[in-house]
C-alpha positions as a Python dict, from the first residue, in 0.01 Angstrom:
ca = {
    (1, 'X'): (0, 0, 0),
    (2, 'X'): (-128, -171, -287),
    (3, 'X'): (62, -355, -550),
    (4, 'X'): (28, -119, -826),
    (5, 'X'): (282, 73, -703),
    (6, 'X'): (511, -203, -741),
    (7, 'X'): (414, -549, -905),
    (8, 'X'): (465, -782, -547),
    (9, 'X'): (462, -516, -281),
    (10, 'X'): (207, -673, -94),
    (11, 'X'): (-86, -466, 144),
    (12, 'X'): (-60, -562, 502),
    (13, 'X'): (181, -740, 546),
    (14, 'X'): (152, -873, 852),
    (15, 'X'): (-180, -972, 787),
    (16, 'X'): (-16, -1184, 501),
    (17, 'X'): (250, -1342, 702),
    (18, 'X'): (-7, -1495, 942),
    (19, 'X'): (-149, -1682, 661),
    (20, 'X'): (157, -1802, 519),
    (21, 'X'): (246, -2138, 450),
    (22, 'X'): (620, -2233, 617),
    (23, 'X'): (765, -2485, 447),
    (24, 'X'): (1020, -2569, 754),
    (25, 'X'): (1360, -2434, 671),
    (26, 'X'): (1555, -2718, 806),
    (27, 'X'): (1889, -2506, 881),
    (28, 'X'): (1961, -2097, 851),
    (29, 'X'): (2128, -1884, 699),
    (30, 'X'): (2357, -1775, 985),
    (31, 'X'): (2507, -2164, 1015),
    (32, 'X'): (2575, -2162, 592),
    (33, 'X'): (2975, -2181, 513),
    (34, 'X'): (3147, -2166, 223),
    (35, 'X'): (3101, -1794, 103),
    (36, 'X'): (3266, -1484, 126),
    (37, 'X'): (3269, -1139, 32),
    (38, 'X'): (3491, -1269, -232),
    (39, 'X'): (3216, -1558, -382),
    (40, 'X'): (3174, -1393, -769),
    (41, 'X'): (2804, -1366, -824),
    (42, 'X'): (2684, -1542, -1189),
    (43, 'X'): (2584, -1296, -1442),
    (44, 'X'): (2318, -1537, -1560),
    (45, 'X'): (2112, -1825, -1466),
    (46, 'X'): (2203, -2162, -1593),
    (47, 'X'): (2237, -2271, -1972),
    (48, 'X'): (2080, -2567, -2125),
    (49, 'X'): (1712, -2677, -2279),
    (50, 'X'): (1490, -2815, -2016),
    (51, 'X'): (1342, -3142, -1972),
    (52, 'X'): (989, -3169, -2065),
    (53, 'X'): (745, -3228, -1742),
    (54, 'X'): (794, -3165, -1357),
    (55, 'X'): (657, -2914, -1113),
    (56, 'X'): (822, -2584, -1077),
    (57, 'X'): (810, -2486, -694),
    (58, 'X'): (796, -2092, -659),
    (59, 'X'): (812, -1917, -307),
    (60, 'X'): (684, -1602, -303),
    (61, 'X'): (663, -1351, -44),
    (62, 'X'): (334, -1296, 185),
    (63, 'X'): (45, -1130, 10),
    (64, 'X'): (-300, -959, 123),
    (65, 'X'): (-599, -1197, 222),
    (66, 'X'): (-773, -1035, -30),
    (67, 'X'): (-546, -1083, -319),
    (68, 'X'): (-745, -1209, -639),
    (69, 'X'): (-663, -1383, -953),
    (70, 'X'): (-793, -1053, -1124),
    (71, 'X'): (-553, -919, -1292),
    (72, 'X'): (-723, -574, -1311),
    (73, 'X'): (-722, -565, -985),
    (74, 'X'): (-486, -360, -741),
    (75, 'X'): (-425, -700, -525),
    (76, 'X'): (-385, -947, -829),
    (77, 'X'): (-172, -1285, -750),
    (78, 'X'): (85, -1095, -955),
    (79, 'X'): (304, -1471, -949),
    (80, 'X'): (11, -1615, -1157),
    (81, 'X'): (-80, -1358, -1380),
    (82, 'X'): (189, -1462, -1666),
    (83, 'X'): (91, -1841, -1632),
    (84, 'X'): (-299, -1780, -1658),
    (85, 'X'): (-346, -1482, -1894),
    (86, 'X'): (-225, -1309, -2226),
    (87, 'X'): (-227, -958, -2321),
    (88, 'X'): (-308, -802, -2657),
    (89, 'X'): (5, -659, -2670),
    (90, 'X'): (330, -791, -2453),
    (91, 'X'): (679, -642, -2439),
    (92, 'X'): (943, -839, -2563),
    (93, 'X'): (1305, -935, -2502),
    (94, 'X'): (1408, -684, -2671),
    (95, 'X'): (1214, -434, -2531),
    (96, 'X'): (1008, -341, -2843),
    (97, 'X'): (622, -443, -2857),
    (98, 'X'): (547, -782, -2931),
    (99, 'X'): (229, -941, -3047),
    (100, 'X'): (56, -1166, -2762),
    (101, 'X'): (-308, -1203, -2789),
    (102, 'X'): (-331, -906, -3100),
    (103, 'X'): (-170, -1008, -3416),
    (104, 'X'): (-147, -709, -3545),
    (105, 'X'): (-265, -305, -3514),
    (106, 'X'): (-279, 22, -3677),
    (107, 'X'): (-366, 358, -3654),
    (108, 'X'): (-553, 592, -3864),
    (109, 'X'): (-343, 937, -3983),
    (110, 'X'): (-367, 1136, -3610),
    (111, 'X'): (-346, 833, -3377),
    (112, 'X'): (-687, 866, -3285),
    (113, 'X'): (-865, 534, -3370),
    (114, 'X'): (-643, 193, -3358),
    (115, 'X'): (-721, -129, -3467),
    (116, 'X'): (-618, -469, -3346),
    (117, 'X'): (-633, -805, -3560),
    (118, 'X'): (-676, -1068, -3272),
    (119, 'X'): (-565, -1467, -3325),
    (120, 'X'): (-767, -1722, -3486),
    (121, 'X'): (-784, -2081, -3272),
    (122, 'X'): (-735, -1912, -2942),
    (123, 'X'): (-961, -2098, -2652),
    (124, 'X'): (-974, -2003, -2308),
    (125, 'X'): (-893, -2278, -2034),
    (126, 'X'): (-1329, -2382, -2000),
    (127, 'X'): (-1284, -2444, -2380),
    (128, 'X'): (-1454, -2083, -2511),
    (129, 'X'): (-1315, -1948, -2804),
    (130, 'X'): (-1137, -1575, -2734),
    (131, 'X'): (-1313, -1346, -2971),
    (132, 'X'): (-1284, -987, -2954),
    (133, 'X'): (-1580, -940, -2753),
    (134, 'X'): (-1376, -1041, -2473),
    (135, 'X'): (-1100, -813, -2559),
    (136, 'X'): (-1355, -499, -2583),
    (137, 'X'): (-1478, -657, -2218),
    (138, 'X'): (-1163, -652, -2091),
    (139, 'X'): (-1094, -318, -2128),
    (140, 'X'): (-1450, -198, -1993),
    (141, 'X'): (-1415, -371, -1719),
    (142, 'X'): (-1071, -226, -1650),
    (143, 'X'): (-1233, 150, -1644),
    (144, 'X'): (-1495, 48, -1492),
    (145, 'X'): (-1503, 269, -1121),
    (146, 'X'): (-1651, -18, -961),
    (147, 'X'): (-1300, -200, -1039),
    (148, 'X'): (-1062, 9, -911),
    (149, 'X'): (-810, -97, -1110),
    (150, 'X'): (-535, 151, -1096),
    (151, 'X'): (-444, 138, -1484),
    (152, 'X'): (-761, 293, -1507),
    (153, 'X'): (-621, 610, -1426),
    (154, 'X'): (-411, 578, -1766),
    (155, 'X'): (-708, 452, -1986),
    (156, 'X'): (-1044, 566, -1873),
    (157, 'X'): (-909, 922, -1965),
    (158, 'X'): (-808, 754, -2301),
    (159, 'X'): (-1122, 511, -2380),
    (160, 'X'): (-1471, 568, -2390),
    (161, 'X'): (-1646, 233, -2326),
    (162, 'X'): (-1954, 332, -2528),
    (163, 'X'): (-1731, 351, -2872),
    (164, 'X'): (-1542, 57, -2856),
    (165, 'X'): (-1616, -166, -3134),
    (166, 'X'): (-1599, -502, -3257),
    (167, 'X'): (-1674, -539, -3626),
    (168, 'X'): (-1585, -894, -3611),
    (169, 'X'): (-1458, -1208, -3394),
    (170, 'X'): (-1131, -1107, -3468),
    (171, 'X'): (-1135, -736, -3490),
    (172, 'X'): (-1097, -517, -3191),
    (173, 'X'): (-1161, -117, -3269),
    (174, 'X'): (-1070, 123, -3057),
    (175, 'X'): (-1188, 531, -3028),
    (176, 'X'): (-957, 725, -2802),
    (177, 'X'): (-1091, 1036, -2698),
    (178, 'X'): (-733, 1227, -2757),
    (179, 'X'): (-414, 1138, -2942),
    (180, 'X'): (-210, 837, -2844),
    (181, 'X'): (71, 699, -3050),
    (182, 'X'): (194, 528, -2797),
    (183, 'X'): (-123, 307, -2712),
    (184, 'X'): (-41, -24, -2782),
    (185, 'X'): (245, 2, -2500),
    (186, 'X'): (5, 61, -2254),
    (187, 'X'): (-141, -264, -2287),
    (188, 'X'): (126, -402, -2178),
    (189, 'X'): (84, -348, -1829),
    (190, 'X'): (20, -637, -1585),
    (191, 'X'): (-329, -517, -1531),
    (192, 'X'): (-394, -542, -1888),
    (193, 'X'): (-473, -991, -1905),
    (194, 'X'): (-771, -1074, -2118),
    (195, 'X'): (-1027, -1242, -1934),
    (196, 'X'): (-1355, -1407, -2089),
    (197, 'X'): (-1653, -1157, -2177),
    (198, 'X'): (-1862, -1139, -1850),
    (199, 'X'): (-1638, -1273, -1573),
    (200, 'X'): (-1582, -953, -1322),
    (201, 'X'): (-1764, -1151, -1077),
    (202, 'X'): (-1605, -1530, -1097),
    (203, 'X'): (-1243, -1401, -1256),
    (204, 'X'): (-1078, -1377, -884),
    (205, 'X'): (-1196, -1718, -810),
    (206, 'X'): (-1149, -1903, -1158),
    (207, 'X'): (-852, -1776, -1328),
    (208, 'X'): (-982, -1902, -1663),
    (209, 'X'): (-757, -1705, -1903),
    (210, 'X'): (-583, -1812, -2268),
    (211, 'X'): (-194, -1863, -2054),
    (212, 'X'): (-25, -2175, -2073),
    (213, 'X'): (-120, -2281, -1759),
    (214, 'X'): (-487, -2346, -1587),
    (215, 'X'): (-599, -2278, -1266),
    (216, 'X'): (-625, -2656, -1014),
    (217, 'X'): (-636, -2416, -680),
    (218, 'X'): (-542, -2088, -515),
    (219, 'X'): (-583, -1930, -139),
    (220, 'X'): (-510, -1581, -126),
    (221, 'X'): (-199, -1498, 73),
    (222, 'X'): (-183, -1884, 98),
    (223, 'X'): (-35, -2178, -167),
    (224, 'X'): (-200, -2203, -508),
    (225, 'X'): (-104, -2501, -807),
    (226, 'X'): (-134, -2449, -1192),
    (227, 'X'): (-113, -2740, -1442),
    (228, 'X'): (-20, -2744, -1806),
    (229, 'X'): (-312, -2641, -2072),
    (230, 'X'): (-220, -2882, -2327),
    (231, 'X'): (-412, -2676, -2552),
    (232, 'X'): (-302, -2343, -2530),
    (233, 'X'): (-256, -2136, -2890),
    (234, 'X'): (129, -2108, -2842),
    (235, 'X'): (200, -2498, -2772),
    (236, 'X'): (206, -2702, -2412),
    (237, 'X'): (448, -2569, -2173),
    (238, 'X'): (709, -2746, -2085),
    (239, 'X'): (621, -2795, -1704),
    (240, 'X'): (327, -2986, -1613),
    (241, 'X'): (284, -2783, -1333),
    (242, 'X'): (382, -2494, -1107),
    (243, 'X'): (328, -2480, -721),
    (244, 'X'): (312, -2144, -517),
    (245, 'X'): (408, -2122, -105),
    (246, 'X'): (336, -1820, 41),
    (247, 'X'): (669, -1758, 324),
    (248, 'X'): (753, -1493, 519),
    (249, 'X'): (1039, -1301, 515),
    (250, 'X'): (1354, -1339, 252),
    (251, 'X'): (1541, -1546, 531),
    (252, 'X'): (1337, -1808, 506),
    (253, 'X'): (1251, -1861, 128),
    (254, 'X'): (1639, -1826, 105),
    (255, 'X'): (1671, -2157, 377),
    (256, 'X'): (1367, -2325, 170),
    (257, 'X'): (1597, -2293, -131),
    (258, 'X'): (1898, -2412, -14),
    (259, 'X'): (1708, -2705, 151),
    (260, 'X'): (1615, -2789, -157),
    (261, 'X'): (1231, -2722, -120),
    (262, 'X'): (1187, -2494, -363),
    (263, 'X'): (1342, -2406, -690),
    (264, 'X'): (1263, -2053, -771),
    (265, 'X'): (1227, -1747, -533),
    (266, 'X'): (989, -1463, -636),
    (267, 'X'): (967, -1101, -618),
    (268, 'X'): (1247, -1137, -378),
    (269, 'X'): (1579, -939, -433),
    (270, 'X'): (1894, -1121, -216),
    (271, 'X'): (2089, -876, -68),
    (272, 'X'): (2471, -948, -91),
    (273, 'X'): (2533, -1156, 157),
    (274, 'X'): (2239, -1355, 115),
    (275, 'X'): (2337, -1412, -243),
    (276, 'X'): (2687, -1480, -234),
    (277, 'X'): (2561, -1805, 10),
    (278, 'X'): (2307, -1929, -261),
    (279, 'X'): (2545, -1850, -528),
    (280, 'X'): (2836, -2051, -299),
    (281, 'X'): (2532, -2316, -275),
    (282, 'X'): (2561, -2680, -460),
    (283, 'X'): (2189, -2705, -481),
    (284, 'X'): (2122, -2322, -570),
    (285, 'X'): (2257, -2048, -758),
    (286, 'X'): (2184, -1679, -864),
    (287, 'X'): (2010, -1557, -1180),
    (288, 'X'): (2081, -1152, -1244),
    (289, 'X'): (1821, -961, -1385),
    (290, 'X'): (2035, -579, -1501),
    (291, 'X'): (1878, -268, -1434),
    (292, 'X'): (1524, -447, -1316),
    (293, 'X'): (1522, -232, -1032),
    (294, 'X'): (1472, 155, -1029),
    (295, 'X'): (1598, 301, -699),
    (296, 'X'): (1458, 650, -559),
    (297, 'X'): (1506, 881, -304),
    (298, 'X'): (1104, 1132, -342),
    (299, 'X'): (1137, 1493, -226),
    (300, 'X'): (790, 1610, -119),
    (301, 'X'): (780, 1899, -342),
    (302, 'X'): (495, 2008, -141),
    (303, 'X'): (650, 2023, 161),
    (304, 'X'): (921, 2284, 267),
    (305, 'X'): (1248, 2291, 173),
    (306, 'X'): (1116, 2107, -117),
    (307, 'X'): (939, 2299, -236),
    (308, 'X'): (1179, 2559, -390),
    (309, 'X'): (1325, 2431, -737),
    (310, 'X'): (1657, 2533, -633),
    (311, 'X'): (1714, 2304, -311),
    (312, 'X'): (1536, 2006, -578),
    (313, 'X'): (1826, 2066, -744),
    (314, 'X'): (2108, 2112, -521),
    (315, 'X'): (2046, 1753, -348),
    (316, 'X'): (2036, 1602, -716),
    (317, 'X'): (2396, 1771, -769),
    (318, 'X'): (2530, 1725, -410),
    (319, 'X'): (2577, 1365, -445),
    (320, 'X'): (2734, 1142, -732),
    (321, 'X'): (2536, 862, -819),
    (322, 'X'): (2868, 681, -937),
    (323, 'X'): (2970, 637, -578),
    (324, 'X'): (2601, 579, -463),
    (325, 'X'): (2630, 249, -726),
    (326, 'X'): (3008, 151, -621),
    (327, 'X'): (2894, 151, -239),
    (328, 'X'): (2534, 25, -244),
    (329, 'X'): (2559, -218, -497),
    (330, 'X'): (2908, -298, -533),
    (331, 'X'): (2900, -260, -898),
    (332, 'X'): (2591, -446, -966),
    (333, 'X'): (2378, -218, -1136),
    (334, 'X'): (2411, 139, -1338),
    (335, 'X'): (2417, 502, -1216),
    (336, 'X'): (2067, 685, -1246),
    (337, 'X'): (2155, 1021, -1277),
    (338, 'X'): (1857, 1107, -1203),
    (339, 'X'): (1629, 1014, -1434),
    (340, 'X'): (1410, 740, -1443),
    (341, 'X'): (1394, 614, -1774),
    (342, 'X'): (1601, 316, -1760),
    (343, 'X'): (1955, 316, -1947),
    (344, 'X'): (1815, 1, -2192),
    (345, 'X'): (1518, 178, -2285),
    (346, 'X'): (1511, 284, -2648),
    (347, 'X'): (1401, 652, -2533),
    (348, 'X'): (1637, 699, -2274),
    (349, 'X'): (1800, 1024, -2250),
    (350, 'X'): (2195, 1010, -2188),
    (351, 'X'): (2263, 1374, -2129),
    (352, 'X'): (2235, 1474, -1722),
    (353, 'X'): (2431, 1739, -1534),
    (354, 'X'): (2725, 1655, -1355),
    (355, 'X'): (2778, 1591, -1023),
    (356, 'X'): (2893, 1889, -873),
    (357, 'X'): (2892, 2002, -502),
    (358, 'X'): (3003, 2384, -513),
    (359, 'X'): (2755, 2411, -758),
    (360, 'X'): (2477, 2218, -478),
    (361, 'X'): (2627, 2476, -240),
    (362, 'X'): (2562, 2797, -423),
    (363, 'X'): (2212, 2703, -476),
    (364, 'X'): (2167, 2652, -112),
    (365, 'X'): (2305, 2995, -27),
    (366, 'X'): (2053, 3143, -287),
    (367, 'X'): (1763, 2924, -154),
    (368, 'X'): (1840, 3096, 238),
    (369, 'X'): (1920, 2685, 299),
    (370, 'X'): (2322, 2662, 363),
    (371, 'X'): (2445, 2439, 600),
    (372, 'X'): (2080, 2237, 540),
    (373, 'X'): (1991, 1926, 712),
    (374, 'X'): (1766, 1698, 633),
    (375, 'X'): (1574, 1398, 763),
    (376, 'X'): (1605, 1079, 528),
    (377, 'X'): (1385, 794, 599),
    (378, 'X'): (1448, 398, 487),
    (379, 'X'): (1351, 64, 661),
    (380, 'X'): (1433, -282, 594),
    (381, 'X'): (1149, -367, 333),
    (382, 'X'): (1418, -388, 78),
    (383, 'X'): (1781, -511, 121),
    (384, 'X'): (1917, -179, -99),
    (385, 'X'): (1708, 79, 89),
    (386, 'X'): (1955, 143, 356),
    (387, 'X'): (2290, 102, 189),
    (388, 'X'): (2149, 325, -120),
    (389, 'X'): (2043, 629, 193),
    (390, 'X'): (2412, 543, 357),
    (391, 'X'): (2557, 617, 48),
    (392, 'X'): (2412, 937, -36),
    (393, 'X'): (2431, 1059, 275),
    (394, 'X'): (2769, 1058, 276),
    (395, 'X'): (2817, 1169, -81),
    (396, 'X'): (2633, 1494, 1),
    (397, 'X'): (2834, 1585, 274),
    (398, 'X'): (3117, 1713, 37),
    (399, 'X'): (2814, 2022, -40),
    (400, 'X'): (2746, 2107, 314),
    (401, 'X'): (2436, 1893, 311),
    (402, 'X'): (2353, 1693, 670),
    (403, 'X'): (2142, 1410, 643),
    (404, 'X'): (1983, 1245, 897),
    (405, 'X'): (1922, 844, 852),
    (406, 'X'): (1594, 748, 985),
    (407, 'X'): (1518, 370, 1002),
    (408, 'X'): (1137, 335, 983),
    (409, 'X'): (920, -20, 1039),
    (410, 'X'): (926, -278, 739),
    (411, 'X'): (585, -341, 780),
    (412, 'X'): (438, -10, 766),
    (413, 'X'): (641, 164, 586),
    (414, 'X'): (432, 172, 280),
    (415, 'X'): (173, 305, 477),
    (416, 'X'): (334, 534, 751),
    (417, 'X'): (609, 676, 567),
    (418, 'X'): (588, 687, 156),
    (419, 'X'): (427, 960, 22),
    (420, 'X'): (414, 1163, 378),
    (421, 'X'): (778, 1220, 481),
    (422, 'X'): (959, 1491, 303),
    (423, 'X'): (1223, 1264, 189),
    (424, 'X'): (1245, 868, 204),
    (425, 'X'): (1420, 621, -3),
    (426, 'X'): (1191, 362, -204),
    (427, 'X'): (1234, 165, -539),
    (428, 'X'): (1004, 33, -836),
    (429, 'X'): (1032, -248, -1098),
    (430, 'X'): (1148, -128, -1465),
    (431, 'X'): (982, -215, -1747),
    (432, 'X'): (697, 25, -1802),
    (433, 'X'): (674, 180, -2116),
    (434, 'X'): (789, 572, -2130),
    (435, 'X'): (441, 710, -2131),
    (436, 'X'): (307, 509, -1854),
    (437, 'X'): (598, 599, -1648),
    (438, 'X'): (535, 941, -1626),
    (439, 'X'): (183, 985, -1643),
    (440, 'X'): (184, 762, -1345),
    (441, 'X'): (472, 873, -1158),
    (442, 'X'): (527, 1210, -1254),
    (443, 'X'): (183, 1398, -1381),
    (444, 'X'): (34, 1605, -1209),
    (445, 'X'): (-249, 1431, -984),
    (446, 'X'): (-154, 1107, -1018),
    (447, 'X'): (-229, 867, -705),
    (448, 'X'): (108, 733, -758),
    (449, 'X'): (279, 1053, -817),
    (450, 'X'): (545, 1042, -503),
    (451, 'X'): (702, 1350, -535),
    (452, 'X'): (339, 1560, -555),
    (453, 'X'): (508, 1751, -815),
    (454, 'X'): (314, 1940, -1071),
    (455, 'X'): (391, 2122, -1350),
    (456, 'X'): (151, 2193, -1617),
    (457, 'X'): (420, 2280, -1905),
    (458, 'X'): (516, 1913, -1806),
    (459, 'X'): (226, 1759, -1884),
    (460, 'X'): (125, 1983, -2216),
    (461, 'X'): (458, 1795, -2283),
    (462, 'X'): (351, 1483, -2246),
    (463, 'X'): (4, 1521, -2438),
    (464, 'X'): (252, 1650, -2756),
    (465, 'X'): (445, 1333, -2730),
    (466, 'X'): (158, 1098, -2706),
    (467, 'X'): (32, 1285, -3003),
    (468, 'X'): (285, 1275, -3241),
    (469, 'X'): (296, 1075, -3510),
    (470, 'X'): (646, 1077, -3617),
    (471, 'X'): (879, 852, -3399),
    (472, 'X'): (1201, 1078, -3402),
    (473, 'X'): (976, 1391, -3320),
    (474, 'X'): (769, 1210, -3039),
    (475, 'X'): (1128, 1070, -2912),
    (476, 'X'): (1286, 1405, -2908),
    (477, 'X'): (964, 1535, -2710),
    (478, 'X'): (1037, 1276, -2435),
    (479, 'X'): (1360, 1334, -2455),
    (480, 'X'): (1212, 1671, -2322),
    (481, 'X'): (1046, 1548, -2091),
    (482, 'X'): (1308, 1389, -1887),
    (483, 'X'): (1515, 1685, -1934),
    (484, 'X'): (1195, 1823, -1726),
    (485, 'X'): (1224, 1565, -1469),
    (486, 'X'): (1584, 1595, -1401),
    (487, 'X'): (1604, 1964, -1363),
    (488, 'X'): (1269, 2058, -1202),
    (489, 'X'): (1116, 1738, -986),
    (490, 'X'): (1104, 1624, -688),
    (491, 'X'): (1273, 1227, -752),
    (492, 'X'): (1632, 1173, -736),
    (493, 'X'): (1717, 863, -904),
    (494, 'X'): (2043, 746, -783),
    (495, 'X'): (2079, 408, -962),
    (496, 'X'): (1915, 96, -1115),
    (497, 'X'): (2029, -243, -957),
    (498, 'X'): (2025, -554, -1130),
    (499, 'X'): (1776, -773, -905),
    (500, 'X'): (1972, -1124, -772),
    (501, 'X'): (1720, -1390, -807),
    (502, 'X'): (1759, -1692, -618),
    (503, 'X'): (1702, -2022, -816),
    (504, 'X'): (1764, -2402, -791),
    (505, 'X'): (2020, -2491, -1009),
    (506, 'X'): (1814, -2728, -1154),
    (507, 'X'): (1610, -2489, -1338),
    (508, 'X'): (1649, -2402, -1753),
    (509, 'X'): (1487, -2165, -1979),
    (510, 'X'): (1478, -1845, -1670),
    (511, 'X'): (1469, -1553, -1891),
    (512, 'X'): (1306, -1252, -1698),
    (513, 'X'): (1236, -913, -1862),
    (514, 'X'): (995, -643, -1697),
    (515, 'X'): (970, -874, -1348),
    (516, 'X'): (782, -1131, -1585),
    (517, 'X'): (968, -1459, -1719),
    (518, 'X'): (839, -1670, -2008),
    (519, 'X'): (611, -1969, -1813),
    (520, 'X'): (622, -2136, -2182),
    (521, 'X'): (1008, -2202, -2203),
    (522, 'X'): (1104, -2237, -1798),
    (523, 'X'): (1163, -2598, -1684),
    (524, 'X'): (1356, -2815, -1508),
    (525, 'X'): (1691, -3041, -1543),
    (526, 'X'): (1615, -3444, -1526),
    (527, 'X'): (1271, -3363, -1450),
}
């Protein structure tokens, strides 16, 4: 499965782990003392301005031996991405837009033409300046078919590559062929880096981007290093350098950390246990990231008993998301009530029915589905699959509902079981901006759309919103639209967990928001 669907899934696995580079975990887990189920997990990662210089060490999990540096790409080195590249447009801390690359845009009256004002003095790491003939490149050569990129299936329906236009270095003009008010967000996403005018060949290879870090080397699904750019538009990093291992399995990056050979574990979420040790550690400790991980259980609306609105919505009431968040992630995280807009987004919609079982049971009877069972299938890819299908399978019980835990192989479960089982439990990373989400996710077609639901008054919805101009109208009309997805589709959305990142406690300056952290500002104590 590739890594669009979540930034750091990797494809094959296996093939991945044969490649990877061990970096001898001198002792394990099993032999660690010191930590209980009562060790109190840090809300944050450590305080304090970092030393300038020293090599960051980053372990990050097994990848594809065709993983590239392009970040269009569906099997982009997501770790180096933020180091290497800008964006025109970047989401900030706050989780409004933020200029990166693009000063500045507008809009004309109906949303239909925007225009960016790029930076002046912005070179790329060979010493080119960044004009906005790369920027126009960039997006070509993100809807270009012979990239398969997969945020091509949210622009190339937006931008015509003929009509882009740059009317100088610094201007960037873009034609969409419908309505968007909500454009600029979608160049946010991590397959959105500008990379130099021409490159779709050498970009994998080189890396040469405008980030505060250049490319020394990379192996796919193998160890990479990236050193300072001492010239980059925002001002030197404060790390000289960064190194990436490729290991494994979360067992062992954990043992690398608490060895002491490595200071920062990536894309990896602890599970409890796991954490509590490194957080019990005196060489690391645990950095929590809230709500940075959107949990799901997909119904197949396609497939039977799915496929009838009204069983959709008695397993969404069966079940009370407050006790799926109490038992699978003993507190740390935030009830989902099904709906996938995350509870910190500005557009999130607070209103949701209640949980209520004799309701769940009523629809049943009119459905022809009482006493219904149900398979349920989860594996071990992620440490909050299983406890998150425990929990709701005994939560429904209290409507009659039987569900059946299937445990399914880690390592093809992305291929074997997502998106063909009638119901399975999966996650995603937050931070995707409200239109993206569900044109992705939730349109009809979509590649990525789990559920296979489709509903056309749904996605007129959606092509109001991205039309309208005023911001409390187009809120209210998304507002609609997860109204839509929490009463008619397929994806209950028990909870969002706050991700437990394991780091050395060395490190300063880890501030993480939409799985990306700020490569600038991260560095190291008495490097």
């Amino acid at each position: 499965m590739p890594d669009t669907h979540h930034p750091g899934r990797r494809s094959f696995l296996t093939a991945g782990a044969a490649g990877a580079a061990c970096l001898g975990a001198s002792w394990l887990l099993s032999g660690c003392s010191g930590a209980d189920a009562g060790t109190v997990l840090p809300a944050a990662a450590p305080a304090g301005t970092p030393d300038r210089g020293g090599t960051l060490r980053i372990a990050r999990p097994p990848a594809s031996d065709a993983e590239t540096l392009d970040p269009a790409s569906s099997l982009s080195a997501y770790e180096y991405l933020g180091a290497l590249y800008n964006r025109l447009v970047r989401v900030g801390s706050d989780g409004a837009l933020a200029p990166d690359l693009a000063e500045s845009w507008e809009t004309d009256a109906k949303a239909t033409t925007w225009t960016f004002r790029l930076r002046k003095g912005v070179t790329f790491h060979d010493g080119r300046a960044f004009t906005s003939a790369d920027a126009a490149y960039t997006l070509r050569h993100i809807i270009d078919k012979a990239t398969a990129s997969p945020q091509a299936a949210v622009l190339a329906p937006l931008i015509d590559a003929k009509t882009l236009r740059t009317p100088d270095a610094h201007t960037l003009v873009v034609p969409l062929k419908s309505p968007n008010a909500e454009f600029p967000s979608l160049l946010t996403h991590y397959n959105c880096y500008v990379v130099p005018d021409g490159s779709a060949k050498s970009i994998g290879r080189t890396g040469i981007g405008t980030g505060p870090f250049k490319l020394e080397s990379f192996a796919p699904a193998g160890p990479g290093r990236i050193t300072a750019y001492a010239d980059h538009w925002a001002g030197r990093p404060v790390l000289d350098a960064i190194s990436f291992y490729s290991v494994a399995d979360m067992s062992a990056r954990a043992n690398a950390l608490l060895a002491g050979q490595v200071d920062l574990l990536s894309q990896t979420n602890l599970d409890f246990a796991t954490a509590r040790v490194v957080a019990a550690s005196d060489r690391a400790t645990v950095a929590r990231v809230k709500n940075a991980q959107w949990y799901v259980l997909p119904m197949l609306t396609t497939d039977k008993p799915f496929t009838d609105v009204r069983v959709r919505q008695a397993m969404k009431l069966a079940y009370d998301p407050e006790h799926v968040v109490k038992v699978a992630l003993q507190g740390a995280g935030t009830a989902g009530w099904d709906n996938p807009v995350p509870p910190d987004d500005p557009l999130h919609l607070a209103a949701h029915p209640a949980h209520d079982p004799e309701k769940a049971r009523a629809l049943l009877k009119q459905a022809g589905q009482e006493g219904l069972a149900v398979d349920l299938y989860t594996s071990a890819y992620d440490p909050l699959l299983t406890p998150m299908a425990l929990a709701y399978q005994e939560s429904a019980k209290r409507a009659g509902i039987r569900i059946r835990v299937k445990t399914a192989a880690a390592d093809s479960y992305y291929t074997q079981i997502w998106m063909k089982k009638p119901l399975m439990a999966t996650y995603w990373y937050t931070g995707r901006p409200v239109d993206q989400l569900f044109t992705q996710i939730f349109r009809s077609g979509s590649s990525y759309n789990e559920t296979a639901w489709s509903d056309k008054a749904f996605d007129t919805l959606l092509d109001r919103a991205r039309a309208e101009t005023d911001d409390a109208l187009r809120r209210e009309l998304y507002g609609q639209a997860q109204t839509m997805v929490i009463e008619k589709g397929g994806a209950m959305t028990p909870m969002f967990a706050d991700r437990l990142v394991g780091i050395s406690r060395e490190v300063r300056g880890y501030a993480e928001h939409g799985f990306e952290f700020d490569y600038l500002g991260i560095g190291l104590k008495g490097a």
